[in-house]
DRENBADREN-910992 format. One record per residue (C-alpha): residue number from 1; residue in one letter; x, y, z. Coordinates in pm, whole numbers, always signed. Layout:
BEGIN
   seq   type       px       py       pz
   NUM      a        X        Y        Z
...
//
This chain:
BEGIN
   seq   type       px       py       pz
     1      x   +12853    +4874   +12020
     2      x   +12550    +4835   +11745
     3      x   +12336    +4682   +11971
     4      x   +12432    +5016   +12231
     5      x   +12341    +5277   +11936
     6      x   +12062    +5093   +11886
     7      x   +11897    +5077   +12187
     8      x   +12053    +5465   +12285
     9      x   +11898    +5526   +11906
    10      x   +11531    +5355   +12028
    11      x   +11502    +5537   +12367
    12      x   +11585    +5863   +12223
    13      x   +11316    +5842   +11922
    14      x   +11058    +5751   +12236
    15      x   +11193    +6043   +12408
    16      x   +11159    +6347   +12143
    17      x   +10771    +6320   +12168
    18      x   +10773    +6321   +12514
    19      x   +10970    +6638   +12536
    20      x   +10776    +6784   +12244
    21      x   +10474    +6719   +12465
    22      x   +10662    +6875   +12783
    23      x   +10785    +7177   +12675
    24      x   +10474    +7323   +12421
    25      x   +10206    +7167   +12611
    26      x   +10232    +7061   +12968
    27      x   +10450    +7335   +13074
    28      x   +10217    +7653   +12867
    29      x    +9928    +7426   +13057
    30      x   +10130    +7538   +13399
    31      x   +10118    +7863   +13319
    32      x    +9833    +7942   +13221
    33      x    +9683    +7710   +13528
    34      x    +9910    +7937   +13736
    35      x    +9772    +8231   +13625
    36      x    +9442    +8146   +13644
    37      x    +9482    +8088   +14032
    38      x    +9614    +8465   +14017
    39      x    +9452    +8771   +14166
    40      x    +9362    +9059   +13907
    41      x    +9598    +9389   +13962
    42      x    +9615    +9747   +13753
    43      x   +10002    +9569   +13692
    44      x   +10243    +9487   +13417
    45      x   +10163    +9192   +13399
    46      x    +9819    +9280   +13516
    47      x    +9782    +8972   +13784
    48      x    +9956    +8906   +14100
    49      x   +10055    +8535   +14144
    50      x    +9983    +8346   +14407
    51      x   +10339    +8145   +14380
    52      x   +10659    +8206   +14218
    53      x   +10947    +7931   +14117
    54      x   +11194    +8161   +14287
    55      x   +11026    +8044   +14635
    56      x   +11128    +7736   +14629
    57      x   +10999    +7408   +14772
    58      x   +10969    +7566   +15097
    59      x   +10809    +7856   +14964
    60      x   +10561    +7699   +14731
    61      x   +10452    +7446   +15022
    62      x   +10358    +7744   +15244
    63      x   +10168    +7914   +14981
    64      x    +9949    +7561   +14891
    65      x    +9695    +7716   +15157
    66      x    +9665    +8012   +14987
    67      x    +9553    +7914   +14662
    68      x    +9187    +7982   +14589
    69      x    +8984    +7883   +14229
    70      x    +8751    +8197   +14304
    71      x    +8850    +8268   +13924
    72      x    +8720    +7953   +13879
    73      x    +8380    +7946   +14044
    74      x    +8320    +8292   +13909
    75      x    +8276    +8128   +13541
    76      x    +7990    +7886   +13733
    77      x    +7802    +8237   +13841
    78      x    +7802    +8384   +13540
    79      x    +7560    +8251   +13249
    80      x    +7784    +8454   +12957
    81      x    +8078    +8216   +12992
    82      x    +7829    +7851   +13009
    83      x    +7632    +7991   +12713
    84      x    +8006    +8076   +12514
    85      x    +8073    +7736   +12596
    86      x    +7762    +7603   +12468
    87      x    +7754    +7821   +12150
    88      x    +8115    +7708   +12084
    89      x    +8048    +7331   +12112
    90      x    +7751    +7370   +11925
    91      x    +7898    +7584   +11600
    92      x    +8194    +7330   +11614
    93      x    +7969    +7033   +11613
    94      x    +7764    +7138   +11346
    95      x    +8039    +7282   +11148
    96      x    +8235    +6930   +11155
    97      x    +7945    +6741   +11059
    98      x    +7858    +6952   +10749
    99      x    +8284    +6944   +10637
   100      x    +8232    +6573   +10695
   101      x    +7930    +6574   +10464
   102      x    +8095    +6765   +10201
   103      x    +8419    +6660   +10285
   104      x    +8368    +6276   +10241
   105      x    +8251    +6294    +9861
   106      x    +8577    +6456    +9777
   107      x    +8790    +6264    +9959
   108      x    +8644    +5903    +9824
   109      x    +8675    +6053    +9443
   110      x    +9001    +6105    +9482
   111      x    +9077    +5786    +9610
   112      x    +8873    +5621    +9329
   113      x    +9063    +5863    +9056
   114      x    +9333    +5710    +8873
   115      x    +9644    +5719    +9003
   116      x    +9788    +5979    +8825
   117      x    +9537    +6211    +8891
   118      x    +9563    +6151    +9269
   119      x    +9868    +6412    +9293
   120      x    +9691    +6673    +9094
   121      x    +9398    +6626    +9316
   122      x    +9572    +6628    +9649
   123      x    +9774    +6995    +9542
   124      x    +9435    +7109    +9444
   125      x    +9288    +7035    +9810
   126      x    +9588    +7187   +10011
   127      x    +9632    +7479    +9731
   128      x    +9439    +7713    +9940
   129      x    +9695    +7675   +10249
   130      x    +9923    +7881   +10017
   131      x    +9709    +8226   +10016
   132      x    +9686    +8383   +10412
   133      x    +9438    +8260   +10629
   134      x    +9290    +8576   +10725
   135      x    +9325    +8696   +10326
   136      x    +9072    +8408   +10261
   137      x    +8832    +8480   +10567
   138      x    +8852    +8913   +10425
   139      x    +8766    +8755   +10084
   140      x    +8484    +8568   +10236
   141      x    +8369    +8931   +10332
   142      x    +8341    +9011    +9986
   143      x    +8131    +8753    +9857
   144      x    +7870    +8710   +10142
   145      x    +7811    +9117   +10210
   146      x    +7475    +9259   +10085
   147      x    +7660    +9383    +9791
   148      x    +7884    +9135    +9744
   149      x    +7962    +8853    +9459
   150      x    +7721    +8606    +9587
   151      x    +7406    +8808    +9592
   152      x    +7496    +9042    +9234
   153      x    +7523    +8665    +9108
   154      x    +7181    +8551    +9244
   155      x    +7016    +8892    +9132
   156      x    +7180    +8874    +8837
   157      x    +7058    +8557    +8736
   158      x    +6695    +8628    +8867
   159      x    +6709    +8345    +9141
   160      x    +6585    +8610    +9420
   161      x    +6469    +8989    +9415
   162      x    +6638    +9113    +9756
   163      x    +6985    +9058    +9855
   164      x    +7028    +8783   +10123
   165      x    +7158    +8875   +10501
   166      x    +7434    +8641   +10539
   167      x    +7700    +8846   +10723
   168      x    +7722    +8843   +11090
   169      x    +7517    +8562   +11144
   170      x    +7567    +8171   +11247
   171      x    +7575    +8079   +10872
   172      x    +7894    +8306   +10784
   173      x    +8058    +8113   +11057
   174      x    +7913    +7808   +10896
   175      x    +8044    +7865   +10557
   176      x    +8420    +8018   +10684
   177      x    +8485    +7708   +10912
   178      x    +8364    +7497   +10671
   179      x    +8600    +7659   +10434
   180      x    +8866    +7694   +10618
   181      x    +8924    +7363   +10763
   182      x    +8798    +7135   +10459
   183      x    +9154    +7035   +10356
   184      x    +9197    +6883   +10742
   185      x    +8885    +6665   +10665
   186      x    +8960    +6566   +10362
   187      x    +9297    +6471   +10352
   188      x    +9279    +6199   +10669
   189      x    +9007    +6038   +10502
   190      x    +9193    +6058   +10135
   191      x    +9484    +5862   +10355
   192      x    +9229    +5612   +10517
   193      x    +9037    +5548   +10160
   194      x    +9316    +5540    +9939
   195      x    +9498    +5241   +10129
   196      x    +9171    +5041   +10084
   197      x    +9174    +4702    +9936
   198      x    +8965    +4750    +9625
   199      x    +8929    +4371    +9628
   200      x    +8703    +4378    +9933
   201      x    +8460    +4535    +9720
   202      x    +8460    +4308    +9467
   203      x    +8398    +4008    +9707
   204      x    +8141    +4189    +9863
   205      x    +7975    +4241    +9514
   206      x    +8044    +3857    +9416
   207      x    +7834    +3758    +9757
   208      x    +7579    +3953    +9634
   209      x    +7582    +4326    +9775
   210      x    +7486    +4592    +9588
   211      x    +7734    +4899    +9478
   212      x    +7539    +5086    +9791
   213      x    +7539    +4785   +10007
   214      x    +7926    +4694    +9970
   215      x    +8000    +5083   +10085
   216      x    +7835    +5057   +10363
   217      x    +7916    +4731   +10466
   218      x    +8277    +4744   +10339
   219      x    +8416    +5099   +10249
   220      x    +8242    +5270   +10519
   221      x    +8406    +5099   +10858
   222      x    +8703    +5138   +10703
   223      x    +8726    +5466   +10675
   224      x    +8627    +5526   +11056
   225      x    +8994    +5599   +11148
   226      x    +9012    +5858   +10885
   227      x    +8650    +5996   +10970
   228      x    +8783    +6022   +11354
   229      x    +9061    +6194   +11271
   230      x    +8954    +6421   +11031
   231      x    +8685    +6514   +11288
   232      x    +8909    +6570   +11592
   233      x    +9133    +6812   +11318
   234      x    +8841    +7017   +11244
   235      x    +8662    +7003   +11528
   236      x    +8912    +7099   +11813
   237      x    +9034    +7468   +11672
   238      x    +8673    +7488   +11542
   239      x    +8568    +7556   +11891
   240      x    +8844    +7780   +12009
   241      x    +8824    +7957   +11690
   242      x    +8798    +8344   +11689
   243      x    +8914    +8515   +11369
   244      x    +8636    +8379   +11159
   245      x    +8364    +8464   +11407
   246      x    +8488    +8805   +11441
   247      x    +8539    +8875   +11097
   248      x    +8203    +8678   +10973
   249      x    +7973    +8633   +11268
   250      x    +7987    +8997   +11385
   251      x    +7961    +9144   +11734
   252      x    +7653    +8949   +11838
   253      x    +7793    +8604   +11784
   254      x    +7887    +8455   +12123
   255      x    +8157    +8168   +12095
   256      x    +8479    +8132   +12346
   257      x    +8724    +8220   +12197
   258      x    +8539    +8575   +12154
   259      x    +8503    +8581   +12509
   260      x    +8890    +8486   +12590
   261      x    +9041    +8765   +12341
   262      x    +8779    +9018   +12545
   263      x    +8837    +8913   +12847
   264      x    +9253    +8912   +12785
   265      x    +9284    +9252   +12600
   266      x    +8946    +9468   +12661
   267      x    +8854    +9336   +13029
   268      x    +9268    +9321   +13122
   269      x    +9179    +9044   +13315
   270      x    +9412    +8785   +13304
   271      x    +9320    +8515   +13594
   272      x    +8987    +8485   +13449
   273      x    +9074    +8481   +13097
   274      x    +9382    +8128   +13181
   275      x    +9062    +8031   +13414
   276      x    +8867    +8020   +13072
   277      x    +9107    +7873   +12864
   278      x    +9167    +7569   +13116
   279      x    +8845    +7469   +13114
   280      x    +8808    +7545   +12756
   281      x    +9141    +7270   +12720
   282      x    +8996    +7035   +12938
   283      x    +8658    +7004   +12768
   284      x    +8873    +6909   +12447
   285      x    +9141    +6721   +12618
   286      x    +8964    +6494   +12876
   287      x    +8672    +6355   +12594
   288      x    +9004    +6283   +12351
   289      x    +9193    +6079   +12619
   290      x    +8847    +5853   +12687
   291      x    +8848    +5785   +12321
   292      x    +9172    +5655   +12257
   293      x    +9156    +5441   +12563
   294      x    +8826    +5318   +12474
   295      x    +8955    +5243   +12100
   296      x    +9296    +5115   +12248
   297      x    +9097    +4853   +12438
   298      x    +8875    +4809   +12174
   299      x    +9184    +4687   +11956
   300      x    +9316    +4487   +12222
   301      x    +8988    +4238   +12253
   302      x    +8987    +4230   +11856
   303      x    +9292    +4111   +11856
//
């Protein structure tokens, strides 16, 4: 009877995931897919699908001729959507690397802090997860504005004689993304430093590297799995992201997730909008999958 639990115990703990996955990803996926295979009508909801699950096998099998991706190949035609595409990757990119930048510094001194500093340290970094996300991009608002806190301070003090145009441009985005998703750099790489060996170091030191040398050598590849995942965390919403462009980056700043909330509540136009969105998942999906079969494999032959 134990060994019964235990195995009913084991296939059920393999199968929550699974249905976690099924139900808030693959079938929202369907969906959307669905609808983006839909033709635009002045509706409620304003699309007329192409198939229903109320026609049943039968049903759905006669309809497989009908279904068209014109939704689909009119995102190739126009340049707006490539360029959103473009602009998004691009913002994300750079935004991840300068949160890993800053990001890194942090998360190494509080691995190296004594250990009963860590705690305060780690409330300090997820602190700001307490206050409303969109209260914290508004305050953002306040400092980087003509008039705001940033540029009395730098008049104030002298440092430069005109205020500085930071609103609605690419470096507002900068700084709120940055802002906003330090914590999710910070704390995988906290996790991947703080389980280091310390000793490694020291050998490294005794064979004769230098402080600089043994990081590199030593600290550094170990912290890769935190690096990758702290990347993926910040990088991934980064590109969907659309508060903190619209709030920061004004009306000129072109990323995709700008484009989606247009298309879905300005435009009304719902097939393109899930067409968008797909191909927005599967730019962030497909490269993720690659990577953790490539790393899989890659632990496989080390071992």
């Amino acid at each position: 009877m134990n060994k019964l639990g235990s195995a009913i115990f084991s296939r059920l703990v393999i199968i929550v995931p699974y249905a976690w996955l099924l139900f808030f990803f693959l079938i929202p996926f369907f969906i959307v897919f669905r609808i983006s295979l839909s033709t635009t009508a002045i509706a409620q909801p304003p699309y007329v699908p192409v198939f229903a699950l109320s026609d049943g096998l039968s049903g759905l099998w006669a309809k497989l001729g009908e279904l068209h991706f014109d939704n689909f190949v009119w995102l190739t035609e126009d340049a707006l959507y490539f360029n959103a595409y473009l602009s998004s990757l691009w913002i994300a990119a750079l935004s991840t690397a300068i949160t890993l930048l800053i990001g890194y510094p942090i998360a190494y001194g509080m691995a190296q802090a004594p250990r009963s500093l860590r705690p305060t340290l780690l409330m300090l970094v997820i602190l700001p997860f307490w206050t409303s996300f969109l209260i914290r991009v508004y305050a953002w608002i306040a400092i980087l504005k003509p008039e705001g806190l940033l540029n009395q301070f730098l008049i104030g003090t002298g440092i430069i004689d005109q205020p500085l145009v930071i609103m609605n441009t690419n470096w507002a985005i900068y700084i709120g993304i940055v802002y906003s998703y330090l914590p999710f750099m910070v704390l995988p790489l906290y996790s991947a430093l703080e389980k280091m060996d310390n000793t490694l170091i020291e050998a490294a030191q005794d064979l004769g590297c230098s402080q600089i040398s043994a990081f590199w050598k030593v600290t550094f590849p170990l912290s890769i799995p935190g690096i990758v995942a702290g990347c993926m965390l910040v990088f991934i919403p980064a590109v969907g992201e659309f508060v903190i462009p619209d709030l920061l980056g004004g009306s000129q700043t072109l990323m995709i997730g700008k484009t989606l909330w247009n298309e879905f509540n300005a435009n009304r136009d719902w097939p393109v909008s899930a067409a968008v969105a797909t191909i927005l998942l599967l730019i962030l999906v497909v490269p993720i999958v690659f990577f953790q079969n490539a790393q899989a494999k890659a632990e496989e032959q080390g071992r």
